[in-house]
C-alpha positions as protocol buffer text, in pm:
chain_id: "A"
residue {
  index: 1
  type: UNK
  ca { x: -662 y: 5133 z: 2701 }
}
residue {
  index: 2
  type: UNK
  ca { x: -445 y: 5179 z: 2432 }
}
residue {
  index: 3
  type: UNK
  ca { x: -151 y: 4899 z: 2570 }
}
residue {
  index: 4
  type: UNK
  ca { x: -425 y: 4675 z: 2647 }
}
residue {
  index: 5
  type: UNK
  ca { x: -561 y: 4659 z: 2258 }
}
residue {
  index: 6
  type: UNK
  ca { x: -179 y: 4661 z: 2146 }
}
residue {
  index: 7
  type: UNK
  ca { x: -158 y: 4348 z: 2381 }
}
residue {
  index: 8
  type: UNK
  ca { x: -450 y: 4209 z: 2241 }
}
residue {
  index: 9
  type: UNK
  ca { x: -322 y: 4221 z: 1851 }
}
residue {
  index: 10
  type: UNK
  ca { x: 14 y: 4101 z: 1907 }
}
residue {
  index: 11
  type: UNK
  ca { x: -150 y: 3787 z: 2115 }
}
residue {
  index: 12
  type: UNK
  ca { x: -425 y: 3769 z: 1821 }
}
residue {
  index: 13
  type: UNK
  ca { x: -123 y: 3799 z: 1568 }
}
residue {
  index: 14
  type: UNK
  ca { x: 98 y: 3512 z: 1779 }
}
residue {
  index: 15
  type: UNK
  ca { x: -205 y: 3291 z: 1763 }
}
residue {
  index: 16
  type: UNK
  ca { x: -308 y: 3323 z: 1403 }
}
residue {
  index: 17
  type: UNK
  ca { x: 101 y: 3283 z: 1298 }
}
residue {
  index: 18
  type: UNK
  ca { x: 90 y: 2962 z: 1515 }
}
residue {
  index: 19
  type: UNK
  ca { x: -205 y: 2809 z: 1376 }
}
residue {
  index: 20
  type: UNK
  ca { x: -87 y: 2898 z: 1004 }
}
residue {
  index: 21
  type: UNK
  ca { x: 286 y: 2749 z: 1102 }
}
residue {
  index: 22
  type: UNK
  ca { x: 115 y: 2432 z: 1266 }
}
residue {
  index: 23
  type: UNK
  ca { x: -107 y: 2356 z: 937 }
}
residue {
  index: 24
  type: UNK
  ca { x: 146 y: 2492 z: 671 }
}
residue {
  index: 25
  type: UNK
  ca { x: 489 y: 2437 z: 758 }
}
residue {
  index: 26
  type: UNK
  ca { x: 735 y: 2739 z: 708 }
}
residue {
  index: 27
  type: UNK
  ca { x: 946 y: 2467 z: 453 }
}
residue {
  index: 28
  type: UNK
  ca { x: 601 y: 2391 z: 260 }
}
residue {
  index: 29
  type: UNK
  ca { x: 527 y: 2726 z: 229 }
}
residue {
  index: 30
  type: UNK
  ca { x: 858 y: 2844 z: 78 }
}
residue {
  index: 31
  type: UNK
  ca { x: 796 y: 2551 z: -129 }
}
residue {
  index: 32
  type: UNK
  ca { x: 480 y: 2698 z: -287 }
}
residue {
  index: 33
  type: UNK
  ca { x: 618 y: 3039 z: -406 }
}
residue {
  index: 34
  type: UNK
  ca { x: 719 y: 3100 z: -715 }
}
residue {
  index: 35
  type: UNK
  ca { x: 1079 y: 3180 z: -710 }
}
residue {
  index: 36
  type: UNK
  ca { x: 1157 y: 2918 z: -394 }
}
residue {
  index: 37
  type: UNK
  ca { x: 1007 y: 2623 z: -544 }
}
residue {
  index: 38
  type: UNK
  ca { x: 1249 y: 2480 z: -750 }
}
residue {
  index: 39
  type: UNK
  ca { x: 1534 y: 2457 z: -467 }
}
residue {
  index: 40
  type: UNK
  ca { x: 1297 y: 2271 z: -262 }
}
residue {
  index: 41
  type: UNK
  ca { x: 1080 y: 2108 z: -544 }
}
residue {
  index: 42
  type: UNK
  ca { x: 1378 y: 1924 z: -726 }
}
residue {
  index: 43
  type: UNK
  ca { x: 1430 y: 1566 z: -609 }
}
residue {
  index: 44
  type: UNK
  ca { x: 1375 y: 1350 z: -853 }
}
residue {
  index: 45
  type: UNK
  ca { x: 1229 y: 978 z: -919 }
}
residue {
  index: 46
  type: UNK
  ca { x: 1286 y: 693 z: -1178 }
}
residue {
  index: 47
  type: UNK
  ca { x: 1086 y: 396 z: -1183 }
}
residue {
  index: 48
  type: UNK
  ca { x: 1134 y: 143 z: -1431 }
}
residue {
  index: 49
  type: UNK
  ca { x: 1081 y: -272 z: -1485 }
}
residue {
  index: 50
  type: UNK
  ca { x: 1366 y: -432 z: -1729 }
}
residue {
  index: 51
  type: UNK
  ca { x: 1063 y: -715 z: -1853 }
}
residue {
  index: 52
  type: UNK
  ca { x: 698 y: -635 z: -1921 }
}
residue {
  index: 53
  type: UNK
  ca { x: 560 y: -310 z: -1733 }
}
residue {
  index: 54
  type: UNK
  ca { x: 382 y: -243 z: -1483 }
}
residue {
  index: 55
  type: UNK
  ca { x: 111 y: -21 z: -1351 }
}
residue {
  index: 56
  type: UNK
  ca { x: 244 y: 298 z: -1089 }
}
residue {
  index: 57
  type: UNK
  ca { x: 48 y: 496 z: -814 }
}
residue {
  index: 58
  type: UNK
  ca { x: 249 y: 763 z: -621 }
}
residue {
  index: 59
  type: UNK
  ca { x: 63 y: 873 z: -283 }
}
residue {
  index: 60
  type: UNK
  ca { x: -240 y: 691 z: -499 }
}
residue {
  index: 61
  type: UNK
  ca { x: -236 y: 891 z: -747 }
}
residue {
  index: 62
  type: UNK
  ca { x: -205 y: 711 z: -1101 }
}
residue {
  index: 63
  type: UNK
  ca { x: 164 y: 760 z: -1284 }
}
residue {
  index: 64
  type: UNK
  ca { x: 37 y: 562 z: -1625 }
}
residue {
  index: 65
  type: UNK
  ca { x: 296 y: 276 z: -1710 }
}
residue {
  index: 66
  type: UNK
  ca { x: 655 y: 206 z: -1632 }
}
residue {
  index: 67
  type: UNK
  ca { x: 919 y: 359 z: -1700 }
}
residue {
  index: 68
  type: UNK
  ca { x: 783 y: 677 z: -1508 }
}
residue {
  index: 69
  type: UNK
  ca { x: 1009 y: 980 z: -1442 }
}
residue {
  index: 70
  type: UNK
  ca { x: 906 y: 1251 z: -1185 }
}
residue {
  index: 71
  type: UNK
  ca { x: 1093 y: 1553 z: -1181 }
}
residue {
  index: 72
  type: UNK
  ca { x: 1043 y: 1866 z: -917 }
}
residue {
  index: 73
  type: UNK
  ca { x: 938 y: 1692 z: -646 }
}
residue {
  index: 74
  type: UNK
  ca { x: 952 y: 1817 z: -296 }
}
residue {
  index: 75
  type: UNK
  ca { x: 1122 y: 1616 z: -25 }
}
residue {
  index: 76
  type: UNK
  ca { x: 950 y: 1394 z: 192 }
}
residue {
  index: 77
  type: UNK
  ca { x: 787 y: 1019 z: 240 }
}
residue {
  index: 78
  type: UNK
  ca { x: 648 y: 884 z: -80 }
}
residue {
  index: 79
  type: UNK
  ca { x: 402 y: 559 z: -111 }
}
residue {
  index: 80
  type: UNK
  ca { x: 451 y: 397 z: -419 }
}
residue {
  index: 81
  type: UNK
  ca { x: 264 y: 113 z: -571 }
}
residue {
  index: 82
  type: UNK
  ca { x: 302 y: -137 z: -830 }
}
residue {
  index: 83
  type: UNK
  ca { x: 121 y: -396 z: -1030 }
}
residue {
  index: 84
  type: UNK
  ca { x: 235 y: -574 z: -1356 }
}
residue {
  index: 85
  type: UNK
  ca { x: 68 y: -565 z: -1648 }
}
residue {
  index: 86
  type: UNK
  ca { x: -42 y: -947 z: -1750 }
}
residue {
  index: 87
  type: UNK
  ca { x: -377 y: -1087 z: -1827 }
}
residue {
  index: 88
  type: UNK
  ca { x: -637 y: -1118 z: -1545 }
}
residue {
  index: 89
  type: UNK
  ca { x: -576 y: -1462 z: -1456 }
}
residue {
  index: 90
  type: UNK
  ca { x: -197 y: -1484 z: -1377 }
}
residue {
  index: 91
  type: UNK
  ca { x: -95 y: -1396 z: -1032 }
}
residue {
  index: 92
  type: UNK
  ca { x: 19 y: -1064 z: -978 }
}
residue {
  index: 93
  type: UNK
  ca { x: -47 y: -895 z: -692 }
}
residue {
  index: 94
  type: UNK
  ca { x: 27 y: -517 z: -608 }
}
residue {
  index: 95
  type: UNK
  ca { x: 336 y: -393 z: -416 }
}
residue {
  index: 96
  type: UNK
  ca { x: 404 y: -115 z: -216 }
}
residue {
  index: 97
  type: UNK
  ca { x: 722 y: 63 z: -103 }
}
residue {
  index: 98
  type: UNK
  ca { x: 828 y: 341 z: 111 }
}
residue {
  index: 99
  type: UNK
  ca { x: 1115 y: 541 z: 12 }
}
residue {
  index: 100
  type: UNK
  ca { x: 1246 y: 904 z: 159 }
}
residue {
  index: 101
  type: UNK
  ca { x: 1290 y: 1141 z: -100 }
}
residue {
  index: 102
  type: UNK
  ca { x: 1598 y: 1416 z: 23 }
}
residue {
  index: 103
  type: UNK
  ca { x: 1607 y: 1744 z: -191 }
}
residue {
  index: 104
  type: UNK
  ca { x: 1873 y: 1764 z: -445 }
}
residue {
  index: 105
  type: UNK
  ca { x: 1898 y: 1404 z: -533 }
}
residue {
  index: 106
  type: UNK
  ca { x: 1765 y: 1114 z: -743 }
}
residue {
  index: 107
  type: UNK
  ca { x: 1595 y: 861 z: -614 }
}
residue {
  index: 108
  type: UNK
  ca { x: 1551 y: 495 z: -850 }
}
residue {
  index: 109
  type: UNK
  ca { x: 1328 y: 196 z: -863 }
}
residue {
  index: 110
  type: UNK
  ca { x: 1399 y: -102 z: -1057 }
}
residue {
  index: 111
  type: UNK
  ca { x: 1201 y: -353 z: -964 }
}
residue {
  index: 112
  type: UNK
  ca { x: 1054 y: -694 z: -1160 }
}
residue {
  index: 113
  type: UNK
  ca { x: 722 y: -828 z: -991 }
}
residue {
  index: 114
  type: UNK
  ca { x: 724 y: -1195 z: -1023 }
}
residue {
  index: 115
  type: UNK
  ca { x: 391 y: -1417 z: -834 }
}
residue {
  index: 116
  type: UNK
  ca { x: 260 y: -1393 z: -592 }
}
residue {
  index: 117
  type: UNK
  ca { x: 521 y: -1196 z: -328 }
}
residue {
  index: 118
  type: UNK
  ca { x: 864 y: -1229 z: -568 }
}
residue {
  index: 119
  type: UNK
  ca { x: 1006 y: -937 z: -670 }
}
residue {
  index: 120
  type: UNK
  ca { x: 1356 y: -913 z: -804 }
}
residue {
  index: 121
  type: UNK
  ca { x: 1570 y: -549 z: -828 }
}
residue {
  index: 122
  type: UNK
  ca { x: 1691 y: -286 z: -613 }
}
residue {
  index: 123
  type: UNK
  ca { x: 1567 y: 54 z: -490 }
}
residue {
  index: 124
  type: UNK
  ca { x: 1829 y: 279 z: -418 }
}
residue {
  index: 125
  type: UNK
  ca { x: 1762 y: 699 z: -256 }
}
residue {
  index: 126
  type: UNK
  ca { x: 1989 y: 912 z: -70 }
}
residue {
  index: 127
  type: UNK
  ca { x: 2001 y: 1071 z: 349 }
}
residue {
  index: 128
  type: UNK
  ca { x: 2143 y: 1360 z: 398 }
}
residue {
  index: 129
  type: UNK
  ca { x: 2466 y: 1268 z: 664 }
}
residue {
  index: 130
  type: UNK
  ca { x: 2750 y: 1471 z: 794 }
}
residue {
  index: 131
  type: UNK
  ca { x: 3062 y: 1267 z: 608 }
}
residue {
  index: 132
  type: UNK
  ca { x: 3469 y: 1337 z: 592 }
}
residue {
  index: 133
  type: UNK
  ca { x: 3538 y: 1488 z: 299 }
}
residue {
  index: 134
  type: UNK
  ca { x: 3549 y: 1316 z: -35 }
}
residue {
  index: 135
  type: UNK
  ca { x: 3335 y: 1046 z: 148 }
}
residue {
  index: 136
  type: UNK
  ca { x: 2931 y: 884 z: 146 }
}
residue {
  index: 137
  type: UNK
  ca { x: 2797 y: 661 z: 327 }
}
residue {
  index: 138
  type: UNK
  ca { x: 2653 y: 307 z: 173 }
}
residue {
  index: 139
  type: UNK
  ca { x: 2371 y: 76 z: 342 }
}
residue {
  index: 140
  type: UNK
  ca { x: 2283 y: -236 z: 156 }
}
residue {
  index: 141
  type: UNK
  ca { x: 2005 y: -441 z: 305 }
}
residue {
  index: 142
  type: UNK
  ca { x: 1851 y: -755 z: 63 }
}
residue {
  index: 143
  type: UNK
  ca { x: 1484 y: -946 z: 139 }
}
residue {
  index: 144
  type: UNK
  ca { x: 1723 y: -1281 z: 123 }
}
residue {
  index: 145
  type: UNK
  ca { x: 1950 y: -1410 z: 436 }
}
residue {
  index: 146
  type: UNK
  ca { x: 2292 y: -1414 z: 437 }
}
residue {
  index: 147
  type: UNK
  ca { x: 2334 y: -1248 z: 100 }
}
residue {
  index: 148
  type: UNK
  ca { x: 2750 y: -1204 z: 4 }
}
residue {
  index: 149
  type: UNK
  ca { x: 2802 y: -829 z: -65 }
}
residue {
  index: 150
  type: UNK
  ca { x: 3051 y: -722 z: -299 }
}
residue {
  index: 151
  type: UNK
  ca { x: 3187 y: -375 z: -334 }
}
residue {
  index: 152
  type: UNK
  ca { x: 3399 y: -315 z: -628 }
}
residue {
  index: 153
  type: UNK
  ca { x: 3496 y: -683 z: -675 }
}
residue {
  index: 154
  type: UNK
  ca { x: 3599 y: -733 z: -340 }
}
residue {
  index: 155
  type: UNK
  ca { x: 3357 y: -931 z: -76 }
}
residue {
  index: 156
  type: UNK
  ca { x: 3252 y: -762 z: 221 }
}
residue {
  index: 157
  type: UNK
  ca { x: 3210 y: -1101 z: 434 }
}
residue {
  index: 158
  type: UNK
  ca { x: 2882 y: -922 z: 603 }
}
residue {
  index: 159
  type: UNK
  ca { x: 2568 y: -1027 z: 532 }
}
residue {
  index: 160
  type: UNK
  ca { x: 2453 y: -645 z: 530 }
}
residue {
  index: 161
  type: UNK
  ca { x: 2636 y: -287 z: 554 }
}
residue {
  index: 162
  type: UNK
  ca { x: 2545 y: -49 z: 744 }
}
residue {
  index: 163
  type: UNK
  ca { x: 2682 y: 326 z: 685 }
}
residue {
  index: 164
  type: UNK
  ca { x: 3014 y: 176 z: 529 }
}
residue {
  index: 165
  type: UNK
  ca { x: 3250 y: 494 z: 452 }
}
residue {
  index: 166
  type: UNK
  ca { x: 3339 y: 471 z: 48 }
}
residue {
  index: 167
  type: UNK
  ca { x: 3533 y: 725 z: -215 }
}
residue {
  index: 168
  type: UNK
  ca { x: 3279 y: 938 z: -357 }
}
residue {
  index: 169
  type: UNK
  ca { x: 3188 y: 887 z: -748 }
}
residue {
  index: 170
  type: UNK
  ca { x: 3094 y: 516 z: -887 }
}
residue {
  index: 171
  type: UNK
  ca { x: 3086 y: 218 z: -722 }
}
residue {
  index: 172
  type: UNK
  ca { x: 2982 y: -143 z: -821 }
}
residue {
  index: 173
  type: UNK
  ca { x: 2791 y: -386 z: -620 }
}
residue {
  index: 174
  type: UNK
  ca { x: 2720 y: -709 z: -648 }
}
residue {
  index: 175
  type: UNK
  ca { x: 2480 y: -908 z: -441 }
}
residue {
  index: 176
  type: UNK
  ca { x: 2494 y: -1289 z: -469 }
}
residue {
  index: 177
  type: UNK
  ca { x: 2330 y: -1601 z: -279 }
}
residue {
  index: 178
  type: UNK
  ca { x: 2289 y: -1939 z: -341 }
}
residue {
  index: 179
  type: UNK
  ca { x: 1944 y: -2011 z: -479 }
}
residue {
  index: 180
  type: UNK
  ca { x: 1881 y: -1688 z: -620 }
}
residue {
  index: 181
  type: UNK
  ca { x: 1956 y: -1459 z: -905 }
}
residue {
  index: 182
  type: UNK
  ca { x: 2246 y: -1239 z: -851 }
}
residue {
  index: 183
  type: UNK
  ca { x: 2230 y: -858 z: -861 }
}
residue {
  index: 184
  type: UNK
  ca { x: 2497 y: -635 z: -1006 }
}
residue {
  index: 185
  type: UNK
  ca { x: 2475 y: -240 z: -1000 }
}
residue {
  index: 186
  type: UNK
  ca { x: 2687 y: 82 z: -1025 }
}
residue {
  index: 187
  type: UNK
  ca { x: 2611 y: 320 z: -726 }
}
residue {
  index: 188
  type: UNK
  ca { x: 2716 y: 678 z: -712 }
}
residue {
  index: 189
  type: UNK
  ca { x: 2821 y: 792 z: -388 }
}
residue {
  index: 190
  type: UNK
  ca { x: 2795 y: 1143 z: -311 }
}
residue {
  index: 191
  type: UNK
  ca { x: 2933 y: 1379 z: 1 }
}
residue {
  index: 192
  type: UNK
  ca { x: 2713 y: 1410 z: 312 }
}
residue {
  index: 193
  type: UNK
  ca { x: 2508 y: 1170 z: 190 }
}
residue {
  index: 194
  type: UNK
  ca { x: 2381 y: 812 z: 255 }
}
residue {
  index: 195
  type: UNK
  ca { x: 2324 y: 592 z: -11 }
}
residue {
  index: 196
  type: UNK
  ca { x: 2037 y: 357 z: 82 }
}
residue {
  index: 197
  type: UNK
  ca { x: 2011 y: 48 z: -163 }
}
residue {
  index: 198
  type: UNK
  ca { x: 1751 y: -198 z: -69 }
}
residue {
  index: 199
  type: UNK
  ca { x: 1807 y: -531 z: -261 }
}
residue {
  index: 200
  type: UNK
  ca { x: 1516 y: -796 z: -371 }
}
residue {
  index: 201
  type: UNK
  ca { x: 1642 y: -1123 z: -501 }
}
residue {
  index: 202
  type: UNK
  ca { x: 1443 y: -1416 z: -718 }
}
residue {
  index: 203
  type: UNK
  ca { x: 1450 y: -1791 z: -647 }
}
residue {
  index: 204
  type: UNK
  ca { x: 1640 y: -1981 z: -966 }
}
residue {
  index: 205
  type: UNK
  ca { x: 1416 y: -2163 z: -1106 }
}
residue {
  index: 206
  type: UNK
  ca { x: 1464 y: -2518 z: -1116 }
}
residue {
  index: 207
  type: UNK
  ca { x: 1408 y: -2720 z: -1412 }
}
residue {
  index: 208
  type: UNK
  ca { x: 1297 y: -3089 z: -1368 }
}
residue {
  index: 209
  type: UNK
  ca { x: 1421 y: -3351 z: -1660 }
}
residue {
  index: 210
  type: UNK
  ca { x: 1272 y: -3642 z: -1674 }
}
């Protein structure tokens, strides 16, 4: 009698740890306590617009006004919305972007919302990657076809990179294409990491003279 209501508290105990570790995940957990949080809660994101501001939601909750700094986050998938501030009768519509926030790093938006769909700027976060040492990764991708890359000057000749080996510390890119405005950046390139740098470019405008 006695083994069979040992038996039944460890099963009772296996199912109420499983339930607990299904719903709350061991990571989220440690998260939550105290001492643990801030080695899991410190990624960090910048959001920012160069012209005007504009209006930020994170996971729909309201951030106020660009430029927005959130410090201590955990890790994870973040939503993020946009919507510039103008009067009610331009046309601005609301963006949204998905970016992966890894622990330990810092994650950056700077994006101009033109009409309509037009955006111009770059969001750049890390992925954690096994590299050599003294080495990152870089992955440029732009919303424009056929875009000419630069990397420190030099042109790549590929229209995007994909998990290009670099020196860590600074980098500058450059993103050009005909018809558009060009975007140059310094990127820091860490160790056993992937630096993912998402580019959006804006039409010239074209002036007609009579």
């Amino acid at each position: 009698m006695k083994k069979f209501k040992t038996a039944i508290i460890i099963i009772f105990t296996i199912i109420l740890i499983s339930t607990i570790f299904y719903f709350f995940p061991p990571k989220q957990l440690i998260s939550q306590l105290p001492f643990f949080n801030r080695f899991y809660n410190n990624t960090t994101l910048e959001i920012v617009t160069q012209r005007g501001k504009a209006k930020v939601w994170i996971n729909e909750k309201d951030y106020g006004e660009t430029p927005v700094t959130v410090q201590d986050l955990p890790e994870g998938n973040y939503l993020v919305e946009m919507e510039k501030i103008a009067p009610e009768d331009t046309f601005y519509k609301k963006h949204s972007f998905n970016i992966e926030l890894t622990k330990n790093t810092t994650a950056r938006m700077d994006i101009e919302i033109g009409p309509e769909e037009l955006l111009h700027g770059s969001i750049l976060y890390y992925s954690p990657i096994k590299t050599s040492p003294n080495k990152g990764y870089l992955t440029v991708t732009s919303n424009t076809n056929n875009p000419k890359i630069y990397i420190n000057g030099e042109f790549t000749n590929r229209a995007s990179l994909t998990n290009i080996e670099l020196e860590m510390g600074e980098q500058k890119i450059k993103v050009e294409n005909d018809g558009y405005l060009g975007i140059e950046l310094p990127v820091n390139i860490r160790e056993n990491y992937q630096l993912n740098l998402k580019i959006y470019q804006l039409p010239i405008p074209i002036s007609l003279e009579n």
